[in-house]
N, C-alpha and C positions, 0 to 999 in steps of 0.2 A: 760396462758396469763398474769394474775397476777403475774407469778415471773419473766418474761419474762420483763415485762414493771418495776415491781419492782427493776430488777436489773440495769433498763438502767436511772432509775432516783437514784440510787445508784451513779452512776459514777458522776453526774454532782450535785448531795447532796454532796459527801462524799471526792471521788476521785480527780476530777479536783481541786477544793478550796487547797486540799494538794499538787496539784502538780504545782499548780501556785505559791504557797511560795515557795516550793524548788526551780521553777526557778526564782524568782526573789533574795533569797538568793544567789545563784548559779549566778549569774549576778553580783551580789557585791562583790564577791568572785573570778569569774576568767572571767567576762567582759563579752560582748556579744556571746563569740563563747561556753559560758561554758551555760551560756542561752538557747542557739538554740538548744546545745546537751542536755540538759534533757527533753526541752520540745522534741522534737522528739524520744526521747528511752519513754518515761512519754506515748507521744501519742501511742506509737507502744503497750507498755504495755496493756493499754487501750482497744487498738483495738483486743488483742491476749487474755484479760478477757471475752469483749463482743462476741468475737469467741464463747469460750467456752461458755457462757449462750444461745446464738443462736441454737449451734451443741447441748443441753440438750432440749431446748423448739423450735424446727427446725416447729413442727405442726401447731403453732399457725401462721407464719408467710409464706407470697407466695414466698418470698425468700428463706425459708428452705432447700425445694427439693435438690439441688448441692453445693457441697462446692464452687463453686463461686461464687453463691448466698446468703449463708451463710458470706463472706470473704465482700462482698457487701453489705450485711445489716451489719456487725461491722465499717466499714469503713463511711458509712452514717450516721449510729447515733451518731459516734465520732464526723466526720466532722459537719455536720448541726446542733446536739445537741451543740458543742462547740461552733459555729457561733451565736446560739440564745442565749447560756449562756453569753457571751460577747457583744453583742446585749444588751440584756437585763438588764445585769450590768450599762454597760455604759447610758440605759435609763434613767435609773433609778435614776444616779447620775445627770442627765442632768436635768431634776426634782425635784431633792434636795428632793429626799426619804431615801438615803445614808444607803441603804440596807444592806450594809457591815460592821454598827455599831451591827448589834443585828447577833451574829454568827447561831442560829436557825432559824429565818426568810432566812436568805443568804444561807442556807443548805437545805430549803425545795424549798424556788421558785428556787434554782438553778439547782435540779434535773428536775424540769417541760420542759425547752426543749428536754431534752434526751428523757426522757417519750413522747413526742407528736410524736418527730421522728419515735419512735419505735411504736408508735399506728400508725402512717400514712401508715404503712408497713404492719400490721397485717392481717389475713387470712381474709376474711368475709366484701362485704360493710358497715355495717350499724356500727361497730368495726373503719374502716379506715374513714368514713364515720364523725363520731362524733369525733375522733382526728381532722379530715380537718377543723369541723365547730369548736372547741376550738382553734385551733390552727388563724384561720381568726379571731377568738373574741377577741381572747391577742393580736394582730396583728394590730385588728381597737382599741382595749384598749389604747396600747400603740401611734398609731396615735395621737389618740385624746389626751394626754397626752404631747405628745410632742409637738403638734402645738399650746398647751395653754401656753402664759406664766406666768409662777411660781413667785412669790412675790420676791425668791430670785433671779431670774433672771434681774427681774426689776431693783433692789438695785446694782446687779453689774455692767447694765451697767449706770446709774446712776455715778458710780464710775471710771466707764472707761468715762466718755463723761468730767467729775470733774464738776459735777452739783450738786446742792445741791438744795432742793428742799426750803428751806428758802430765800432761795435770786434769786429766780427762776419765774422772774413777765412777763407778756405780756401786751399787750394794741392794742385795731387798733384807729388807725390815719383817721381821714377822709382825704379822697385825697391822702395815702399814701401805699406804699405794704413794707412788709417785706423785706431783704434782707437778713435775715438769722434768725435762729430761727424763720422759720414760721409755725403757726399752721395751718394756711387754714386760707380764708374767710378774709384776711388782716390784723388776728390777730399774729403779730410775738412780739419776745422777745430780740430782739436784735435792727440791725439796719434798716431806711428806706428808701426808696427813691420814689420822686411824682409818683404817678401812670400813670399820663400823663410826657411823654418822652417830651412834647414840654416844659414842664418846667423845664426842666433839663439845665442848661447854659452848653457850653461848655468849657473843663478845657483846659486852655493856660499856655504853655512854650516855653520856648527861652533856647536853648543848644548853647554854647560857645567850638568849642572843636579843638585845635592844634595836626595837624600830619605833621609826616616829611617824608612819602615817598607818590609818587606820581603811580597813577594807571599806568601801559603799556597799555593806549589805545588813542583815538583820544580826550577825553575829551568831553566838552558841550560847545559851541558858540567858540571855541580856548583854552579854557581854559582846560586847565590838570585838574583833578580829586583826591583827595586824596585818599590814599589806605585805606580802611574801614570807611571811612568817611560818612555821611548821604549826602544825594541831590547827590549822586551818578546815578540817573536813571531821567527819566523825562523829561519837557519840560528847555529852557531857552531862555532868551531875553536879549541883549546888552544895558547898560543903561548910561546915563551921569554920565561922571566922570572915566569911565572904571570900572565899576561893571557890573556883570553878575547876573542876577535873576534866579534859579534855583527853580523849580517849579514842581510838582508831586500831585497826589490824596491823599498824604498824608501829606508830607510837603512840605515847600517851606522857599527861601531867600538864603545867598550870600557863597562863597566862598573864601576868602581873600589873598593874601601871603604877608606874614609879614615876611620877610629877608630870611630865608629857611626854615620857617613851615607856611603852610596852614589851615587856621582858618576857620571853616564852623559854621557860623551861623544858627539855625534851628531853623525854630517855625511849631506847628505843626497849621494844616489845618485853624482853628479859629483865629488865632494872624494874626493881619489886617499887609497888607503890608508895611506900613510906618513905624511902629514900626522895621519891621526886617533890612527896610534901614537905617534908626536911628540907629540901633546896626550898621551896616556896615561902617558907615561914624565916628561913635566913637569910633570904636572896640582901644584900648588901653592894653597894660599889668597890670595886677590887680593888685592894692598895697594890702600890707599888711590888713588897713581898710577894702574894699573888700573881700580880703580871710578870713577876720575873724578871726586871729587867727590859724583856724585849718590844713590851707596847708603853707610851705614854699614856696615863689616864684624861682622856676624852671627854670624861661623863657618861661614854657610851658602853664600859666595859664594866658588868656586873657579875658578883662571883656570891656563895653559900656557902654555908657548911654541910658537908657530906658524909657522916659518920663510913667509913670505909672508902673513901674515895678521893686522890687526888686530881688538879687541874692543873689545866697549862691553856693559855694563850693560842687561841687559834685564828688564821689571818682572813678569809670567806667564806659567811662573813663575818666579821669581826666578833670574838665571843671570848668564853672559854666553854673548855671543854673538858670533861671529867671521867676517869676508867677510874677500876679497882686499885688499892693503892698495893694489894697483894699482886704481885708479878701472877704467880697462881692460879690468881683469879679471871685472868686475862682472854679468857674465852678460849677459839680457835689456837692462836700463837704460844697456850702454856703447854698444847700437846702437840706442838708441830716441832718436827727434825729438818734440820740441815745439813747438807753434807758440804763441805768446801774443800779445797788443796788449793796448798800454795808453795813457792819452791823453797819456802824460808826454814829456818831448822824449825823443829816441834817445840822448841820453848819459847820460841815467837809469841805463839796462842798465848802465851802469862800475860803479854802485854794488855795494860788493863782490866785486867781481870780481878776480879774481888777475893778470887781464892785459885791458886793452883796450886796442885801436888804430883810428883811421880810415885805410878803406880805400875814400875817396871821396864824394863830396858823400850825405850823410846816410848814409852808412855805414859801422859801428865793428864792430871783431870782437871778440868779447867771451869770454875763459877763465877757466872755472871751477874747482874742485876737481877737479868728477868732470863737467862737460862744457861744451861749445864752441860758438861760433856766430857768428849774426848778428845784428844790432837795424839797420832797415833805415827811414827815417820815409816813411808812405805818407800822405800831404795833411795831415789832423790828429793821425796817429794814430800809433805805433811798434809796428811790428811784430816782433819778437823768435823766430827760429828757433834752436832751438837743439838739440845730439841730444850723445850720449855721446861718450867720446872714441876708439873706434871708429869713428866718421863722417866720412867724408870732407869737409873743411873746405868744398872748390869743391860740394860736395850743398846744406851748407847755406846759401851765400852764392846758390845762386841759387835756392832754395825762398824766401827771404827777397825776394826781385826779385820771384819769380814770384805773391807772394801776393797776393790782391785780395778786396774787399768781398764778400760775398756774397749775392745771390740771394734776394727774397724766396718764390722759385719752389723757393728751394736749403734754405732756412730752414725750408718748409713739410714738406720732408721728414723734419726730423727733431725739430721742437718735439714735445713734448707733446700729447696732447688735451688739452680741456678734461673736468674731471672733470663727469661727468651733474649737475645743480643740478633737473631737473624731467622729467615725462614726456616734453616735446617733447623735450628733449637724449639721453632715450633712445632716442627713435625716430631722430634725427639719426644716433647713434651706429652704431643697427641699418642703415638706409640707409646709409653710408659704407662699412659693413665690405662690406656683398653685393654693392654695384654701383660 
């Protein structure tokens, strides 16, 4: 039995370890086809060794009796010993034990699957019996090994997510939830928004956009349809002056034709009706002033006047486009918070800013165009809260106090996995989700 088992953890000590260098030299050497041929004469070898020690110790083992049997147990201990040796390799690495630095340690636990194979096979229960039950012990060893994770695992995905744990702060907001980077419980590290939905305003624009061919179908109230154009579906209504109100669950307002291209004004569901007739009664070709700068006029760039609303240049497709001209006004973004850190000093934040002041040892209130806050220096670091101008100034002066380092407990919840690289990282993966 001893030389029997002796010889089968021989092959995966001794044998395999040399025959996986010669094929991966053998790979650098004449590509994958010169690969496939060693390992396959490597394996046959293998299996035509373990023959011979089988056909010398045939007693020990229930396969002995026949040479098919015998052809049967070299053929299982190759295959299955090999599976667990690479198995096991690759756990091991997944762990960051890197077994294959110390060539003695990698030479004895490498023979150990071939040895269990060959025990599992052996004559006698109590013999097959105590292989099964070592064989389940490495089995739940290695479970439990893999579904922990390892320090170095942390660190890289740490580095896959580009997080650093210095500049890596959370805070909760009263009244407000995470939108990303959240730990649980309303504690997130990034950005927020009210946790009540009725406080959310809702965001308004106005689309300006010229087409020049017209839909093949019957139109809306008489009027022809532009081809991709918006307010294409819906309801409409005949209005003085000869405008059409084009109207839908999602936007609504006019249709224009200006010489041979058709202007569809659009605002979406929130921009009150008078505004979008305002743009229809001024709709105009945009000057230069208008476009900014950044478009040439075309012929195709049409703009209005908007009592409450500026425009800017938008590229697809080609338009303008119109928000509130009050920052305020700005829907979602005038009650949303930001948290940021950076390693720069806290009067960094002044940088362009339309107004900062200190309001106490390492703390400047910092105003924006379109919003407000605090930059607040926690040990090395500047922490920077900041939320629309909607926001109550005393919220973000003290979400900015209140914010602190985070958690590698707090981190773990929300990194990344690491993407699968090998079989063990699959099985890792499959253990973490069930249990």
């Amino acid at each position: 039995m001893c030389s029997q088992l002796g010889a089968a953890w021989a092959v995966g000590a001794l044998v395999v370890p040399v025959m996986s260098r010669v094929m991966l030299i053998a790979a650098f050497g004449g590509g994958s086809g010169a690969f496939w041929a060693v390992g396959f004469f490597g394996a046959l070898a293998v299996v035509i060794g373990l023959l011979a020690v089988v056909s010398a110790t045939r007693d020990v083992t229930f396969l002995g009796a026949t040479g098919g049997g015998r052809v049967l147990w070299a053929v299982l201990v190759t295959g299955l010993g090999t599976a667990g040796w690479a198995l096991g390799w690759s756990a091991t690495d997944t762990v960051g034990l890197q077994v294959g630095r110390w060539p003695l340690w990698a030479s004895v636990l490498g023979g150990i699957p071939y040895a269990l194979v060959a025990g599992l096979l052996l004559r006698g229960l109590r013999r097959s019996g105590t292989a099964l039950g070592l064989t389940v012990a490495i089995l739940l060893a290695g479970a439990v090994a893999l579904h922990r994770q390892w320090p170095q695992e942390f660190e890289q995905r740490l580095a896959l997510a580009g997080v650093q744990r210095e500049t890596s702060y959370a805070v909760t907001i009263p009244g407000y939830l995470p939108t990303d980077h959240d730990y649980g419980r309303g504690l997130g590290g990034g950005g927020f928004r009210p946790a009540d939905p009725d406080a959310t305003p809702p965001d308004l624009y106005i689309t300006i956009v010229a087409r020049r061919v017209l839909r093949q179908d019957g139109g809306m109230c008489g009027q022809p349809t532009a081809l991709d154009a918006r307010l294409d579906w819906g309801l409409c209504t005949s209005e003085p002056g000869g405008l059409i109100y084009r109207h839908n669950e999602i936007e609504h307002g006019y249709q224009v034709t200006v010489g041979r291209l058709y202007v569809t004004i659009a605002g979406n569901a929130a921009v009150d009706h008078a505004s979008l007739r305002a743009a229809a009664l001024s709709l105009h070709p945009a000057t230069a002033a208008e476009l900014g700068g950044g478009r040439d006029q075309d012929g195709e760039y049409f703009a209005a006047r908007i009592p409450g609303y500026v425009g800017q240049v938008m590229g697809i497709p080609p338009g303008m486009q119109y928000q509130p001209a009050e920052p305020a006004d700005r829907g979602a973004s005038s009650v949303a918070i930001t948290l940021a850190v950076s390693n720069g000093d806290e009067r960094s934040a002044c940088v362009n800013a339309a107004q900062c002041r200190p309001e106490g040892p390492d703390l400047y209130y910092v105003r924006r165009e379109d919003q407000h806050g605090y930059a607040i220096r926690h040990g090395d670091e500047t922490v920077e809260v900041l939320g629309g101008l909607r926001v109550d100034a005393a919220t973000l002066r003290q979400a900015a106090r209140d914010a602190r380092r985070t958690t590698d407990e707090e981190l773990d919840r929300v990194l990344p996995q690491l993407p699968p690289q090998s079989f063990a990282d699959r099985i890792r993966i499959w253990l973490r989700d069930r249990f």
